[in-house]
NUDREN-131621 format. One line per 4 residues: their letters; for each residue x, y, z of N, C-alpha, C. Coordinates in Angstrom, 2 decimals. Last residue first. Example, Ala and Ser with C-alpha at 12.3 -4.5 7.8 and 13.67 -1.06 7.14 Angstrom:
SA	12.85,-2.25,7.08,13.67,-1.06,7.14,12.90,0.03,7.87  13.19,-5.69,7.80,12.30,-4.50,7.80,13.20,-3.30,7.80
// end
This chain:
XXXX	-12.33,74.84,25.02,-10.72,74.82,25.18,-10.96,74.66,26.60  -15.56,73.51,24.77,-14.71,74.56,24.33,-13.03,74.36,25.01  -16.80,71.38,24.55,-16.12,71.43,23.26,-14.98,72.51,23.36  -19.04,71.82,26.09,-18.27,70.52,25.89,-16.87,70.78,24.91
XXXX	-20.06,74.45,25.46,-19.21,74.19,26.52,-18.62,72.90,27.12  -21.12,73.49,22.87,-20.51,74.15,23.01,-19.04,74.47,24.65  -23.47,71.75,23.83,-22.00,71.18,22.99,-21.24,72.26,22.99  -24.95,72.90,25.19,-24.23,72.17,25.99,-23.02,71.65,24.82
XXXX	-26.09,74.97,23.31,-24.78,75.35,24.87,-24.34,74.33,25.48  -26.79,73.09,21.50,-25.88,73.80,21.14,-24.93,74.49,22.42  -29.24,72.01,22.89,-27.69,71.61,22.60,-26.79,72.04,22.15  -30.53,74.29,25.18,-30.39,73.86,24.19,-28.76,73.08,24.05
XXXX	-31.97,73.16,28.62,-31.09,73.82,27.87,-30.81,73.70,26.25  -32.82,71.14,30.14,-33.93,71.95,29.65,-33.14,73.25,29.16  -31.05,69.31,31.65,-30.72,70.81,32.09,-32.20,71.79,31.68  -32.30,66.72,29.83,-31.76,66.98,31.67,-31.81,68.32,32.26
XXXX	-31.48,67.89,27.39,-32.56,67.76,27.98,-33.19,67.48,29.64  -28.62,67.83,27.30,-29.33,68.94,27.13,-30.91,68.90,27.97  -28.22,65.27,27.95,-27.74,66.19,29.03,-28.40,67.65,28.70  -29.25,64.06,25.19,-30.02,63.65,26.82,-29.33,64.94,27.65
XXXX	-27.21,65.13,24.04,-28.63,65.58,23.60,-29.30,65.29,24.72  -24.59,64.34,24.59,-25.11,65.72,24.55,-26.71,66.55,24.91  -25.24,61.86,24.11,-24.85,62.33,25.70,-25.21,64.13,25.31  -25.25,61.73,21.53,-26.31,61.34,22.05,-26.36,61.76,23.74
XXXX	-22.92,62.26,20.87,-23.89,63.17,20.25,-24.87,62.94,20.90  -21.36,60.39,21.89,-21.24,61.83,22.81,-22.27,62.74,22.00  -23.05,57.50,23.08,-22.52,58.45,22.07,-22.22,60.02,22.46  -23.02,55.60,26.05,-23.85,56.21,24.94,-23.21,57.37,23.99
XXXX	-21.72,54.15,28.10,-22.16,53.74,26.18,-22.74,54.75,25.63  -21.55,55.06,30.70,-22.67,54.61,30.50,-22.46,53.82,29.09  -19.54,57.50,29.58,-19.24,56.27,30.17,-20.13,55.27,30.56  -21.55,59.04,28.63,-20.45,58.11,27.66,-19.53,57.18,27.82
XXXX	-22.92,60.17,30.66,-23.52,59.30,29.93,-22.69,58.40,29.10  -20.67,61.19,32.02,-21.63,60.47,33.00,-22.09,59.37,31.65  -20.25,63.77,30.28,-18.70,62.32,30.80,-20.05,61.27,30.93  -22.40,64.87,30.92,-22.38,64.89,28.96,-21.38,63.67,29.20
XXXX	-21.30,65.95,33.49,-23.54,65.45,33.03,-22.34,64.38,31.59  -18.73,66.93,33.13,-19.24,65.53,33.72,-20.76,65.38,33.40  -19.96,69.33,31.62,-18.89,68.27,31.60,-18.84,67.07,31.57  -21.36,70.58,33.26,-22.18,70.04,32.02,-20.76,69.06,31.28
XXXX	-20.92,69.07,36.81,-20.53,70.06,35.62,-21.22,69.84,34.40  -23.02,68.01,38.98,-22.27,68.07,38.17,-21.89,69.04,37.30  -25.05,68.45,40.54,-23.76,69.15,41.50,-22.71,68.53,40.34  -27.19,67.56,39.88,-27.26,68.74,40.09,-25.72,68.91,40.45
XXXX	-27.66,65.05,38.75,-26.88,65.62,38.04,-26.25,66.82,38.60  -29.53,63.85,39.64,-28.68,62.70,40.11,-27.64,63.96,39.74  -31.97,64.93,39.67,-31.29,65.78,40.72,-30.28,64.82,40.89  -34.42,63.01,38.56,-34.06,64.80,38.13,-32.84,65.18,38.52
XXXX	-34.20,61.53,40.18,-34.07,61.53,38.93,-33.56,62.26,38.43  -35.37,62.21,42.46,-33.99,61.52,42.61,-33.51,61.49,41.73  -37.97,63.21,41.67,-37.19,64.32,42.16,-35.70,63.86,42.11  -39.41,60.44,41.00,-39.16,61.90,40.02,-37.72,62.67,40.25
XXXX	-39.17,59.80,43.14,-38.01,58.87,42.26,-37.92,59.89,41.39  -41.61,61.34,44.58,-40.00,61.22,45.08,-38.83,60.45,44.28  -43.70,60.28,42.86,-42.95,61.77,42.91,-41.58,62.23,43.38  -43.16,57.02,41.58,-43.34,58.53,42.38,-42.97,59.75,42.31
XXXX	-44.36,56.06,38.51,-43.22,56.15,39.55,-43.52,57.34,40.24  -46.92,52.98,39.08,-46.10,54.57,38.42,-44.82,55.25,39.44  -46.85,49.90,39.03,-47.31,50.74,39.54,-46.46,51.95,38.86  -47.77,47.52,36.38,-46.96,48.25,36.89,-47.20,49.50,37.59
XXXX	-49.43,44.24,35.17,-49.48,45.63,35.45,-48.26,46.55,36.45  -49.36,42.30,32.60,-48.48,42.82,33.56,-48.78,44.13,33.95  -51.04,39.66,32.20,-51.18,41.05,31.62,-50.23,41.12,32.91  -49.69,36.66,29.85,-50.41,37.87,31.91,-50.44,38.89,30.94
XXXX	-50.97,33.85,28.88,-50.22,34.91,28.95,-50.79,35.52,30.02  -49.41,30.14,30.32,-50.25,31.30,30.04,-50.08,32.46,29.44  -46.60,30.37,32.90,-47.74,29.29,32.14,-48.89,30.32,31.81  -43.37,30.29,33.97,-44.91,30.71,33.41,-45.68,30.21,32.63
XXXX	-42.15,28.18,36.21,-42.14,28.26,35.58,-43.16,29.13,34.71  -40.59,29.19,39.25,-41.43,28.37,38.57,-41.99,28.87,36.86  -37.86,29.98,40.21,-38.34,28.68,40.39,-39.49,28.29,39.81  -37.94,32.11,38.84,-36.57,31.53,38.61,-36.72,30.21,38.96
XXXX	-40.29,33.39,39.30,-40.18,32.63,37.92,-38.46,32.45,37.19  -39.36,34.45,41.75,-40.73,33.15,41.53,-40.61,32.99,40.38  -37.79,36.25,41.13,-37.55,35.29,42.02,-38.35,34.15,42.11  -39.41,38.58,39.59,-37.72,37.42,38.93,-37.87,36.42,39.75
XXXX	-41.16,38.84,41.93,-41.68,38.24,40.74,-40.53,37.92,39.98  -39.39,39.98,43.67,-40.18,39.14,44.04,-40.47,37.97,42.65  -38.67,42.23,41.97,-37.65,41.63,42.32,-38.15,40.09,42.97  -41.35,43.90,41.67,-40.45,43.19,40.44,-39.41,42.31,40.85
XXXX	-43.40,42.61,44.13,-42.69,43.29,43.88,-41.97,42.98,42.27  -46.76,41.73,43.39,-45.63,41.66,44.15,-44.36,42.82,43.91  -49.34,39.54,43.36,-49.10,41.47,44.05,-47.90,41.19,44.47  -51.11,37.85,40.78,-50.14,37.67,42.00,-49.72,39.34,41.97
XXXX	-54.07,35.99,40.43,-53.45,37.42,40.15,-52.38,37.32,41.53  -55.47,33.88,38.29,-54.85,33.89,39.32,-54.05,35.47,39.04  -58.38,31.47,37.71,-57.86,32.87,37.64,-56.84,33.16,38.65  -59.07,29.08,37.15,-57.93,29.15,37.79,-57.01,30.31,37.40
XXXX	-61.51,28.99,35.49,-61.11,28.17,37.07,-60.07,28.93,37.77  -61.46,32.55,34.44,-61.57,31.52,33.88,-61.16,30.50,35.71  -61.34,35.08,33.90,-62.61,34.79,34.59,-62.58,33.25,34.20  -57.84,34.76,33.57,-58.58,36.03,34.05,-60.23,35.18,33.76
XXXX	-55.24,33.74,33.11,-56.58,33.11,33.30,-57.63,33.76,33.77  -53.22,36.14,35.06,-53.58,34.85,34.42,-54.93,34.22,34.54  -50.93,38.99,36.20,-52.83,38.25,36.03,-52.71,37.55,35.24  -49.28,40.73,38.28,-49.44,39.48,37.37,-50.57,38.81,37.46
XXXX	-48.36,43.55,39.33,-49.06,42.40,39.75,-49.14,41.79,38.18  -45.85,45.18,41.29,-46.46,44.93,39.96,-47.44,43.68,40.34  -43.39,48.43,42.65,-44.86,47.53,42.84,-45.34,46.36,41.59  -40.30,48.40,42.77,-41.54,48.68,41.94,-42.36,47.70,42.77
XXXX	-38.28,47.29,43.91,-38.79,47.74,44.81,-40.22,47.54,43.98  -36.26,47.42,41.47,-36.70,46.02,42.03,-37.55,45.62,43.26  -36.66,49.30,38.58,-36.08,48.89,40.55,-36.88,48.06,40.98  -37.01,50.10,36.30,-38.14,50.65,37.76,-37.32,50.50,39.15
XXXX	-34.78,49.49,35.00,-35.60,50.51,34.37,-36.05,51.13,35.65  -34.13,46.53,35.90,-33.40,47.37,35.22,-33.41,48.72,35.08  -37.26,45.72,35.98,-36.47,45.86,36.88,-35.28,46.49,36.93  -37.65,45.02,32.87,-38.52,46.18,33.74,-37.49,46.05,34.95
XXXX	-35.83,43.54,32.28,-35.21,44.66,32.24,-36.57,45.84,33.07  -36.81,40.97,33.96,-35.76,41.53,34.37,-35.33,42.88,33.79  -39.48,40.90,32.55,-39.24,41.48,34.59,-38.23,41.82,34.50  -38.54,39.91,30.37,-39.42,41.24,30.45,-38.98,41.71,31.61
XXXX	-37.40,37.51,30.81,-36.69,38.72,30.62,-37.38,39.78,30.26  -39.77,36.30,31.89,-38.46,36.16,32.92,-37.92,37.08,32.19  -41.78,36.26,29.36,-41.87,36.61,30.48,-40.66,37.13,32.08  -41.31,34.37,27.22,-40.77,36.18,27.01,-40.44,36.93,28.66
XXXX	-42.94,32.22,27.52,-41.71,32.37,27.65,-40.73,33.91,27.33  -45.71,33.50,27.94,-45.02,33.28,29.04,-43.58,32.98,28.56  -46.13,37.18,26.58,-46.12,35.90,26.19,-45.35,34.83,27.63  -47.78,40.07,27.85,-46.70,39.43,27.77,-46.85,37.69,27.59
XXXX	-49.06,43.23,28.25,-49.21,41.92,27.47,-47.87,41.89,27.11  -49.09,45.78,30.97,-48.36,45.47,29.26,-48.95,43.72,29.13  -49.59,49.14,31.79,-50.32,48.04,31.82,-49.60,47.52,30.50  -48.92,51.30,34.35,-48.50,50.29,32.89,-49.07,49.27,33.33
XXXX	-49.69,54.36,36.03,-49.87,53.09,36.27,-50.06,52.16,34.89  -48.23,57.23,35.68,-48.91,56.55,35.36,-49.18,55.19,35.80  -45.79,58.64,36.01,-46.12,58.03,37.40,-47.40,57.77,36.77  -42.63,57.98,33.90,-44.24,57.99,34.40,-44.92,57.30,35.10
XXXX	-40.10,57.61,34.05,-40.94,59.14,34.96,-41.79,58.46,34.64  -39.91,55.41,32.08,-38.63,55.00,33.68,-39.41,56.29,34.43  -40.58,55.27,29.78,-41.41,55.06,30.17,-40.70,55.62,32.22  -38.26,55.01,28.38,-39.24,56.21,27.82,-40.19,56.71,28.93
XXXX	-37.33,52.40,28.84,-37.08,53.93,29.62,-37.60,54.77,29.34  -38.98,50.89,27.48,-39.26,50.70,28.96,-38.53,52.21,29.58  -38.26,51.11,24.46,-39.32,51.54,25.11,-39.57,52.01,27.11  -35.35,50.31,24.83,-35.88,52.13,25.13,-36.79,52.30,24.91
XXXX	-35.88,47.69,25.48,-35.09,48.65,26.47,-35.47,50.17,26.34  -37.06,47.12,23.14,-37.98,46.62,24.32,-37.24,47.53,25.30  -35.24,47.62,21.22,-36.15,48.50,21.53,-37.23,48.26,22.28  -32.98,45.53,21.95,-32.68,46.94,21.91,-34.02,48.28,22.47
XXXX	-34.52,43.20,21.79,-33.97,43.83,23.09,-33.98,45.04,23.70  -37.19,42.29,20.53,-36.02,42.89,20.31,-35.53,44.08,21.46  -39.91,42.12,20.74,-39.17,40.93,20.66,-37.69,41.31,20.68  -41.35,44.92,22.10,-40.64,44.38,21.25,-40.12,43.10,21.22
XXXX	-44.47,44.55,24.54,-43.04,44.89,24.28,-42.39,44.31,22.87  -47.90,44.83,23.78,-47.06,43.59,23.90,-45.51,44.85,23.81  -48.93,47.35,25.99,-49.40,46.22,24.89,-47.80,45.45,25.05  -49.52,49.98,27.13,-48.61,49.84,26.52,-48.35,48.40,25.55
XXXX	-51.86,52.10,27.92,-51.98,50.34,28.07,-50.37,50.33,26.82  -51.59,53.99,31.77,-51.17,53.76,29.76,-51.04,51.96,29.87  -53.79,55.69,33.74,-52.98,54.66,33.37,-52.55,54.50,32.05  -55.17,56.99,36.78,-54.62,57.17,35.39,-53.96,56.10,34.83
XXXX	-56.26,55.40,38.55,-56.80,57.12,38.59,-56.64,57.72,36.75  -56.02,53.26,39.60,-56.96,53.25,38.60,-56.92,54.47,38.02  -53.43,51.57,41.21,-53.65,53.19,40.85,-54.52,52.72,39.87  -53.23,48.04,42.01,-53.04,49.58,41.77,-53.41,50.73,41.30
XXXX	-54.84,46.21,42.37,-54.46,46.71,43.69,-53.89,48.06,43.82  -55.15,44.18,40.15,-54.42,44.36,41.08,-54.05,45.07,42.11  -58.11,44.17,39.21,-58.37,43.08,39.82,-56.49,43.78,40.83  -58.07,46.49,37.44,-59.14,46.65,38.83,-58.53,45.60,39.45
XXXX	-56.82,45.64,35.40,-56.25,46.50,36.10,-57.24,46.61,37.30  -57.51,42.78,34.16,-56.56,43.03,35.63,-56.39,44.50,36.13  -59.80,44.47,33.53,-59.83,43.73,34.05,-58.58,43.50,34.95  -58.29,45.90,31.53,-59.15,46.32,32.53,-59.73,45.66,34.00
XXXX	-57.10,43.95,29.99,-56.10,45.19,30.58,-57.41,45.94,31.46  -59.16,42.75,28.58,-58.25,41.97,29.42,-57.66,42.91,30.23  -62.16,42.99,28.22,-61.47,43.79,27.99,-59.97,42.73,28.71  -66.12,41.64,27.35,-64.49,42.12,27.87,-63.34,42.71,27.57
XXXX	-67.53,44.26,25.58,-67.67,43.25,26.44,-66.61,43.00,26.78  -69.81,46.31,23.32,-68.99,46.27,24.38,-68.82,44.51,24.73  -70.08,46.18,19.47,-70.54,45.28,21.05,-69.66,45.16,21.99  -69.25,49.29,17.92,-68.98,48.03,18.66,-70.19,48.02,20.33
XXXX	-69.07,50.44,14.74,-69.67,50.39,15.74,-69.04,49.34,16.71  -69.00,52.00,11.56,-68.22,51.01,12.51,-69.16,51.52,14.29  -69.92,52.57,8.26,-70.29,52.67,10.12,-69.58,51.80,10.58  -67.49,54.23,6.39,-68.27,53.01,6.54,-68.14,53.04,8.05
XXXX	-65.75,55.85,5.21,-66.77,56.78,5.26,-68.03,55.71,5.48  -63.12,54.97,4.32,-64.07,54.38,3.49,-65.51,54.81,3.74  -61.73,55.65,6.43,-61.35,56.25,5.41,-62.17,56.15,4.38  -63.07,53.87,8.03,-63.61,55.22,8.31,-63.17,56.04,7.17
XXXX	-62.17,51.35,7.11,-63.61,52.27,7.20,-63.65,53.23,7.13  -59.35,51.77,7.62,-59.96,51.84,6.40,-61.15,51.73,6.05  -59.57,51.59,10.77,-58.88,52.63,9.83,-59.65,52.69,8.36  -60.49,49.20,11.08,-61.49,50.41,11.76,-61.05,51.06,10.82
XXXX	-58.39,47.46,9.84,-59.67,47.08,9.62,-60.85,49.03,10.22  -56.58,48.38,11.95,-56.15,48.45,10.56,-57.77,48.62,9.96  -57.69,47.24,14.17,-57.48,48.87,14.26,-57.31,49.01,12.82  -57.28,44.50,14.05,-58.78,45.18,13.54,-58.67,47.03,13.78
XXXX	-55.25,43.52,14.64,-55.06,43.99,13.54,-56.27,44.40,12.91  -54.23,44.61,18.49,-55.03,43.52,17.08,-55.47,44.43,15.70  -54.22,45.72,20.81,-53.35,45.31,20.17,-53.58,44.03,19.08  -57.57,46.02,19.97,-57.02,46.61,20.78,-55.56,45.34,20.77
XXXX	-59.39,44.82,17.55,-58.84,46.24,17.81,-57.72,46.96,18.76  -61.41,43.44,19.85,-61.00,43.55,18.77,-60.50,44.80,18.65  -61.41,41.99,23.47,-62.13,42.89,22.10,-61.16,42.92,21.12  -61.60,38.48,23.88,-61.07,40.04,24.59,-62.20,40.76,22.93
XXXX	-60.24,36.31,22.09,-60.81,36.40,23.27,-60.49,38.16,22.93  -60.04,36.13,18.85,-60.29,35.20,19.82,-60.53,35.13,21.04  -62.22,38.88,17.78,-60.35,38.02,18.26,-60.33,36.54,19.06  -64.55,39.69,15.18,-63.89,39.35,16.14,-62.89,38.44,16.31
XXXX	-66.77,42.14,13.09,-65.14,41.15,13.86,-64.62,40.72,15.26  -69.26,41.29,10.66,-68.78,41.40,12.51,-67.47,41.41,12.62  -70.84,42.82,8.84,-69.41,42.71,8.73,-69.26,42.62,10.77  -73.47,43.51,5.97,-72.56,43.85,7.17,-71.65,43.09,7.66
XXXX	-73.76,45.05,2.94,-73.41,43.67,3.64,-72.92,44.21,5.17  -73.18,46.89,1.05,-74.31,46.79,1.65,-74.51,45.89,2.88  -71.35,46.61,-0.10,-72.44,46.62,-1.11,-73.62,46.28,-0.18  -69.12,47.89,1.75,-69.95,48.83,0.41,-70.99,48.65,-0.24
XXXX	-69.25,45.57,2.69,-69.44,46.24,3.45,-70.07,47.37,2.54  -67.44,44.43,0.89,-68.34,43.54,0.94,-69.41,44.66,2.02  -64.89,45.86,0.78,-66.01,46.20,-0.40,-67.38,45.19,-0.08  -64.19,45.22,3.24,-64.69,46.93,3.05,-65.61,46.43,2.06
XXXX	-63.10,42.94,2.86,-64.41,43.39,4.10,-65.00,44.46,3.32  -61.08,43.33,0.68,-62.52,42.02,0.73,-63.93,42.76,1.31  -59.60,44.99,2.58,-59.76,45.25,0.78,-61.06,44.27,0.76  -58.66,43.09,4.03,-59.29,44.40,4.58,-60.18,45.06,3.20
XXXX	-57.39,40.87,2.98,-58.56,40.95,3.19,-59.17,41.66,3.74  -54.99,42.22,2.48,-55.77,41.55,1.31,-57.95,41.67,1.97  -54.36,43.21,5.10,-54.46,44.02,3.59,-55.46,43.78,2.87  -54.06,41.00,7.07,-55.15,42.06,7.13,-54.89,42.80,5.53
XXXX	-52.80,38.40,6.85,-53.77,38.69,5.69,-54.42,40.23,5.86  -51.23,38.70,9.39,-50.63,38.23,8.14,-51.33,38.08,6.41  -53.13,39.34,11.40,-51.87,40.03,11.09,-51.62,39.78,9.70  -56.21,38.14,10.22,-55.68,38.20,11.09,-54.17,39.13,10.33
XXXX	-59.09,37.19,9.66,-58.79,38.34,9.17,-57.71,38.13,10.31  -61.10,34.23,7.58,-60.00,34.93,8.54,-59.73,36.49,8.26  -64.88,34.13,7.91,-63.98,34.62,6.66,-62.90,34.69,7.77  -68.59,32.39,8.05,-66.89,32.99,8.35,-65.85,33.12,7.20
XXXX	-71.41,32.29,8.26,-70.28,32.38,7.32,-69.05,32.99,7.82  -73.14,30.74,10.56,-72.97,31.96,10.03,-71.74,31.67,9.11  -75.50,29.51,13.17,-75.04,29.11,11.96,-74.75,30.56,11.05  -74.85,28.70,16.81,-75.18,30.28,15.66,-74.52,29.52,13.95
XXXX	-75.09,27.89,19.35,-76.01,27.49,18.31,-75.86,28.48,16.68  -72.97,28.31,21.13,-74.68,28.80,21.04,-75.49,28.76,19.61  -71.39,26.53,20.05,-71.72,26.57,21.77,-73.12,27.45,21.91  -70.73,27.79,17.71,-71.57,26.82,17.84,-72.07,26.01,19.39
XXXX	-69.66,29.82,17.80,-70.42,29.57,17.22,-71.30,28.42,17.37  -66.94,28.74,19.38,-67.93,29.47,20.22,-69.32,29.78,19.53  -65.85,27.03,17.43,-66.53,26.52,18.30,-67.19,27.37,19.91  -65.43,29.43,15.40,-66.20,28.11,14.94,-66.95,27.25,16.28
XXXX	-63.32,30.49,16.75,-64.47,31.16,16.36,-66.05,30.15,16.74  -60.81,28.89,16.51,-61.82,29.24,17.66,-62.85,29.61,17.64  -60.98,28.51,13.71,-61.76,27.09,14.32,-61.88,27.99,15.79  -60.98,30.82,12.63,-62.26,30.57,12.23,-62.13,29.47,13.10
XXXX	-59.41,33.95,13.79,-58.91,32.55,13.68,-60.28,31.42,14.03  -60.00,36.50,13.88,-58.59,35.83,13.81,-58.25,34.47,14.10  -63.01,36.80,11.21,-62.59,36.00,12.97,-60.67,35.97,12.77  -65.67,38.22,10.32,-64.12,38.14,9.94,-63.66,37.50,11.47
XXXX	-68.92,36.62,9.30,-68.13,37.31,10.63,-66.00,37.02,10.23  -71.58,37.78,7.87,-70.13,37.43,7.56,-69.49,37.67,9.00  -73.84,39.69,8.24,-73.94,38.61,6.65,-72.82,37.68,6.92  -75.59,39.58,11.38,-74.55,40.05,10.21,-74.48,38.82,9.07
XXXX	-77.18,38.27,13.13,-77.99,39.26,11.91,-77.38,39.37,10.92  -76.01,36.57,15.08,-77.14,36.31,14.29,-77.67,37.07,13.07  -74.31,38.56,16.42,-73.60,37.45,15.22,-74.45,36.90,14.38  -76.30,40.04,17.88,-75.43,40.78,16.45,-75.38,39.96,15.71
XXXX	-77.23,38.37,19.55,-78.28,38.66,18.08,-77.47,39.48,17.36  -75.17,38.01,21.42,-75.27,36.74,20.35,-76.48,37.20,18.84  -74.69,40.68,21.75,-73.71,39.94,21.08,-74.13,38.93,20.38  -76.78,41.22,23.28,-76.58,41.65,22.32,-75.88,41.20,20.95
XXXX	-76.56,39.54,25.15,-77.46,38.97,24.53,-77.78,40.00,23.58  -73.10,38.66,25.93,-73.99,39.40,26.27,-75.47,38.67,25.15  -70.80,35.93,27.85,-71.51,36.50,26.30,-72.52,37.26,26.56  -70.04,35.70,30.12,-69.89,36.81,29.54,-70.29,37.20,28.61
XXXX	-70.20,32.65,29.73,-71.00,33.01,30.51,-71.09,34.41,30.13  -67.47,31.70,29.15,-68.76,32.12,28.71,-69.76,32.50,28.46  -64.36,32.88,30.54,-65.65,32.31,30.69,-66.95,32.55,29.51  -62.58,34.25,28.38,-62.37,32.59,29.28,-63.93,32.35,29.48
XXXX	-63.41,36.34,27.93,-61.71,36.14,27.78,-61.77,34.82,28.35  -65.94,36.53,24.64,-65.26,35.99,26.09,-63.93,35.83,26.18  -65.59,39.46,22.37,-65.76,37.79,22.61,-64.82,37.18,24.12  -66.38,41.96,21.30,-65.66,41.51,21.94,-66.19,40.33,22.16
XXXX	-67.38,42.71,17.53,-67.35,42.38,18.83,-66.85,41.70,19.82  -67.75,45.59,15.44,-66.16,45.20,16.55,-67.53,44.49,17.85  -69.06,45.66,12.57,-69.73,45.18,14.13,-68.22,45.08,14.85  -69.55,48.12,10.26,-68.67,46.85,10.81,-69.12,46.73,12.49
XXXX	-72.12,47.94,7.78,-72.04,48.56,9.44,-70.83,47.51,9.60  -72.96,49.21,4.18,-73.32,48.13,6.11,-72.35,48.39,7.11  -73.64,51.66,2.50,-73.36,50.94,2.94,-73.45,49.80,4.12  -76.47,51.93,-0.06,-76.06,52.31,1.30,-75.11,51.25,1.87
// end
């Protein structure tokens, strides 16, 4: 019979958070996979826990997903955990869940913190609905057309951000939302010097033109309204499919690609809009 993978979340700062589930999981399992054995190592031992560690992080998950499982097949059980927060969630233990389940092996998890939940109660905005969108691209291009993908939803974003990344995140979110947007910035979340700032996007360029970021945040973002919806929708109405299809290519964008957005603008196929682009 196989053993059980344990996903458990591990304090985002304070300690105190450790549950008393948590500490008799780490106590029972044969092996704990950690993204990284000396943090591990010294929350192990803040409560006393003598256990075998193994790494499992980005750059080994294959090899040693292949390890877990079969150590898991023979019966063995199997904790994981990230260095703070839960496992799994922009972390390379989703890989790890995946090939359980493909492997028809119990996976389970010890609730406990969460980082993107946490600030999201702690800022002030919309709980009702929300998308956790995670770390942005390192790469301009597709950090940009993620964020417009995103430019209608009146969802409330939630993103992880590194601090020197930080000043040109805001600025193309601002690019995207407007410099009106609502957003708040969380640091050090249950830790001394938890700090959550409520501001605007244009506010927040402006404070980290003078100070500097320190930490990572979770960046939360309010959704876009119904009324930016409608401004959105309706920049086009009194254009020609002409000018719609001109509009974008003077913007940069390709006339195959102006086509295709202007199609979708209208909720028309591309073929009528290339067509009456095209015709004499």
């Amino acid at each position: 019979m196989s053993g059980t993978l344990y996903l458990c979340a591990t304090p985002i700062g304070n300690l105190s958070d450790v549950s008393t589930r948590f500490i008799k999981t780490l106590e029972l399992v044969d092996i704990i996979a950690a993204e990284d054995t000396r943090v591990t190592l010294k929350l192990l031992n803040h409560f006393n826990i003598k256990k075998q560690l193994t790494s499992y992080h980005e750059h080994n998950k294959h090899e040693k997903g292949e390890y877990l499982v079969s150590l898991l097949k023979e019966g063995k059980n199997v904790a994981l955990v990230s260095d703070a927060g839960t496992p799994a969630i922009s972390d390379p233990g989703e890989d790890l869940v995946g090939l359980c389940i493909e492997n028809d092996i119990n996976v389970t998890s010890i609730p406990g913190c969460v980082a993107l939940i946490n600030a999201l109660i702690l800022s002030g905005l919309s709980t009702k609905r929300f998308s956790f969108e995670g770390f942005l691209s390192v790469n301009k291009r597709h950090r940009k057309e993620h964020l417009k993908s995103l430019a209608n939803d009146t969802h409330t974003m939630i993103f992880y951000e590194a601090p020197h990344k930080l000043p040109y995140t805001l600025s193309d979110m601002a690019e995207v939302f407007g410099m009106e947007r609502k957003i708040a910035l969380v640091r050090e979340l249950t830790k001394l010097h938890e700090e959550v700032l409520r501001l605007t996007l244009g506010e927040a360029i402006a404070k980290f033109n003078e100070d500097k970021p320190r930490g990572e945040y979770v960046i939360i973002i309010d959704g876009c309204s119904e009324e930016e919806i409608k401004t959105e929708e309706e920049w086009w109405s009194e254009l020609s499919v002409i000018e719609h299809v001109d509009r974008y290519i003077e913007k940069g964008t390709s006339s195959k690609d102006a086509i295709k957005q202007t199609a979708l603008d209208r909720n028309v196929s591309k073929r009528d809009v290339y067509n009456e682009y095209h015709k004499s």
